[in-house]
C-alpha positions as CSV (number, residue, x, y, z in Angstrom):
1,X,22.9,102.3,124.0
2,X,19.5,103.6,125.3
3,X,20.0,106.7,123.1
4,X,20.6,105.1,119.9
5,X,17.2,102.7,120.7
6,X,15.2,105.8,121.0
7,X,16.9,107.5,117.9
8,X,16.1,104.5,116.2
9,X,12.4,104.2,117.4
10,X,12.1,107.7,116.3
11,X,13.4,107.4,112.8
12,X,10.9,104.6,112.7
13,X,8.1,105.9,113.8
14,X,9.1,109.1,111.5
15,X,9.5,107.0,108.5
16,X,6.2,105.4,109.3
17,X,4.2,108.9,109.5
18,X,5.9,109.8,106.7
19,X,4.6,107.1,104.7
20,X,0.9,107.7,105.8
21,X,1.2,111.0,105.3
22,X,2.4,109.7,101.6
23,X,-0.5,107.6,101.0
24,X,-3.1,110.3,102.3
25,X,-1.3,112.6,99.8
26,X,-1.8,110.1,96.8
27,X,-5.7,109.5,98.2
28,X,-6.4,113.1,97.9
29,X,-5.1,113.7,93.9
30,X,-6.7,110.4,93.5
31,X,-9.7,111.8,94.8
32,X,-9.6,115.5,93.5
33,X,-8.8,113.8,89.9
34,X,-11.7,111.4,89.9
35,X,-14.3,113.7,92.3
36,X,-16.7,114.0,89.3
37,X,-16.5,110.7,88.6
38,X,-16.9,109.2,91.8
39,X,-19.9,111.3,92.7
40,X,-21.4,110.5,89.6
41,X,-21.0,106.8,90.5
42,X,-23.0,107.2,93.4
43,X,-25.4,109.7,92.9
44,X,-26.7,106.5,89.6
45,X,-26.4,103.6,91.9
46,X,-28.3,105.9,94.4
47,X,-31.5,106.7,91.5
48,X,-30.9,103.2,90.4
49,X,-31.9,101.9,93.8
50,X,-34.7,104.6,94.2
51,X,-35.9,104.0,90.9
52,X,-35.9,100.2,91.8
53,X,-37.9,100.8,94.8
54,X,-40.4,103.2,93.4
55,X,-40.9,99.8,90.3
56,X,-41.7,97.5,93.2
57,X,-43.7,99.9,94.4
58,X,-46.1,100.5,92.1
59,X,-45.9,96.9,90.9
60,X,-47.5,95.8,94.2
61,X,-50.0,98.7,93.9
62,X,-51.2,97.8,90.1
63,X,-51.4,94.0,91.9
64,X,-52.8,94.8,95.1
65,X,-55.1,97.1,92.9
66,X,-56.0,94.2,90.0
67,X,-56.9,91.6,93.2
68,X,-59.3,93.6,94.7
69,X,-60.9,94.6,91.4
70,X,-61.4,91.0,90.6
71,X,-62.7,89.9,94.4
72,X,-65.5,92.6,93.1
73,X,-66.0,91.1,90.7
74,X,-65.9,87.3,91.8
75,X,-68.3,88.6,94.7
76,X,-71.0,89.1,92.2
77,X,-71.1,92.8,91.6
78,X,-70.7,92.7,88.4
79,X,-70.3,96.4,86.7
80,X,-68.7,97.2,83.4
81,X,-66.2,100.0,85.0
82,X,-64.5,97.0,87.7
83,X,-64.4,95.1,84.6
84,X,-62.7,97.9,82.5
85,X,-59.9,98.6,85.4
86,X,-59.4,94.9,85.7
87,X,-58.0,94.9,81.9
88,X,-56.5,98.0,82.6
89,X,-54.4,96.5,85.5
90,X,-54.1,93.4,84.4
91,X,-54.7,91.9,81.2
92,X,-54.5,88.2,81.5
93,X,-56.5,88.6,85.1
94,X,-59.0,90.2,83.0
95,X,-58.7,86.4,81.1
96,X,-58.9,84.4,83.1
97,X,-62.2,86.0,85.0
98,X,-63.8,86.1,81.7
99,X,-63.0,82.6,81.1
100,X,-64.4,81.4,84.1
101,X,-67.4,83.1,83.6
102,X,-67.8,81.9,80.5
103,X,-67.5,78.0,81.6
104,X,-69.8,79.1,84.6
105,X,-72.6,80.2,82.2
106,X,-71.4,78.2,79.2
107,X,-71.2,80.9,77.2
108,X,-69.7,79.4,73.7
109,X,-69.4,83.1,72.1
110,X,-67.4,84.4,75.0
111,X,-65.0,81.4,74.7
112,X,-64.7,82.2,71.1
113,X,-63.9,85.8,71.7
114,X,-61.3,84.1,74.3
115,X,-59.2,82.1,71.5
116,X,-57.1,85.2,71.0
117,X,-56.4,85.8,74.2
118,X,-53.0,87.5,75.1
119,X,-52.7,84.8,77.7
120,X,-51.3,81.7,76.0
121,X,-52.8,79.4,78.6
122,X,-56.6,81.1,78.5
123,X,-56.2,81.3,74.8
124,X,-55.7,77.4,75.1
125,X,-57.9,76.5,77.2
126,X,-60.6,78.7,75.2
127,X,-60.0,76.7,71.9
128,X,-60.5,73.1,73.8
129,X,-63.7,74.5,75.6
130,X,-65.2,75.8,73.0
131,X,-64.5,73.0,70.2
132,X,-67.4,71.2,68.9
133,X,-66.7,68.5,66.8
134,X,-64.2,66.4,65.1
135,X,-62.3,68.8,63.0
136,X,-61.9,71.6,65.5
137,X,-60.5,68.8,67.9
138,X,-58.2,67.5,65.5
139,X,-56.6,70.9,65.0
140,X,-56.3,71.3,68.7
141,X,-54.6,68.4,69.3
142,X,-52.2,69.1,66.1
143,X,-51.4,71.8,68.4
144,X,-47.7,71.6,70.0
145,X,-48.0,73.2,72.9
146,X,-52.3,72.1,73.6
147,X,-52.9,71.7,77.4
148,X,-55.6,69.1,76.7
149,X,-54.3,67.1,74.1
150,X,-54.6,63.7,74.6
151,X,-58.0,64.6,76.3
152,X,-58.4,66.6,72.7
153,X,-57.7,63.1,71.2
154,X,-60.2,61.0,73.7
155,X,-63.0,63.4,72.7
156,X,-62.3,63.1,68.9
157,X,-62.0,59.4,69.6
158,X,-65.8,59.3,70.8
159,X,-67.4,61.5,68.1
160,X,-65.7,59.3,65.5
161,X,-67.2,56.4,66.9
162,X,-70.4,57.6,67.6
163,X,-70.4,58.4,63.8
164,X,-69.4,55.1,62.8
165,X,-65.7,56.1,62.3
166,X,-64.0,53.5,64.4
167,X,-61.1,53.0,62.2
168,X,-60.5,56.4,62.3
169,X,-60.7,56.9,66.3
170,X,-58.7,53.5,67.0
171,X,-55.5,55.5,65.0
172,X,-56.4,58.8,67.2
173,X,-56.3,56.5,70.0
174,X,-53.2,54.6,69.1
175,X,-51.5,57.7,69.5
176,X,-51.9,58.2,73.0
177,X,-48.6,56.5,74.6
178,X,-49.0,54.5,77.7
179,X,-46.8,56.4,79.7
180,X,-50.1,59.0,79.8
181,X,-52.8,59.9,82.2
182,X,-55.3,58.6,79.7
183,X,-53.6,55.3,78.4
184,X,-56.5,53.2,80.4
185,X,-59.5,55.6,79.0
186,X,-57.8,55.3,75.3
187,X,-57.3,51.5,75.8
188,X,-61.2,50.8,77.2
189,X,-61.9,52.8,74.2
190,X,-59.8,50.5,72.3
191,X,-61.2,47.6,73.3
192,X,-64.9,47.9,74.8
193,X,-65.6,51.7,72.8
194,X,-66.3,49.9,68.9
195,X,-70.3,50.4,68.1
């Protein structure tokens, strides 16, 4: 009986090589029929991740780049060049530090030149700044997407009234809800702002 266990464990363990040398067989023509496209498969995810890298990369190098051009530049050595790179690197940095400068040294041209602005917010901000009377509010505040709005409303409020308009700022005002910042400056001005 101990012979036929061992002829059995060693048909087993035959059939058993036999079937992993079966599966290596079927690896390899997998392999050898899809070699090309297998290395091809790795060789792109392998750029793809370089490539990846090298984007990060030079994305922190433009910012890193862009910051310390506009520390210059916020330090008070003002040069045309730092300015120029600034743009270069970054356009709406470039913005914004004009912008600043421009509500530092009230500079109404500069805010003008600002209303175009590639940066939606500057460009925004620009147009309230640099808006001077009634009309100029009123089409900010028409705006949909205006920072300032209802502050754009306030404002237009007090010019109207200070030109005798009060009809015309009490609606402006009306249209301020009171779920707002400025529903108790638009209600004084309701009440205690008539001339």
């Amino acid at each position: 009986m101990s012979i036929k266990n061992d002829i059995e464990m060693v048909k087993e363990e035959l059939t058993s090589e036999e079937k992993f040398f079966e599966k290596s067989v079927i690896t390899e023509k997998f392999v050898k029929k899809y070699k090309n496209v297998i290395i091809g498969s790795v060789v792109v995810i392998v750029v793809a991740v370089v490539a990846n890298i090298a984007y990060d990369a030079n994305k922190a190098s433009t910012l890193t780049a862009a910051n310390e051009a506009y520390n210059k530049l916020q330090s008070g050595s003002f040069d045309q060049a730092t300015l120029a790179r600034l743009e270069s690197l970054s356009p709406s940095l470039h913005d914004a530090y004009l912008y600043s400068k421009a509500i530092a040294d009230k500079d109404l041209k500069s805010l003008e030149a600002l209303k175009n602005s590639k940066s939606v917010l500057i460009g925004d901000l620009a147009t309230y700044e640099s808006a001077k009377n009634s009309s100029e509010f009123t089409s900010y505040s028409l705006k949909q997407d205006a920072v300032y709005k209802e502050l754009a409303q306030i404002q237009n409020a007090i010019l109207l009234m200070n030109e005798g308009k009060t009809q015309k700022a009490h609606e402006i005002l009306r249209l301020i809800g009171s779920n707002s910042p400025l529903a108790k400056v638009a209600s004084a001005l309701l009440h205690y702002g008539v001339k």
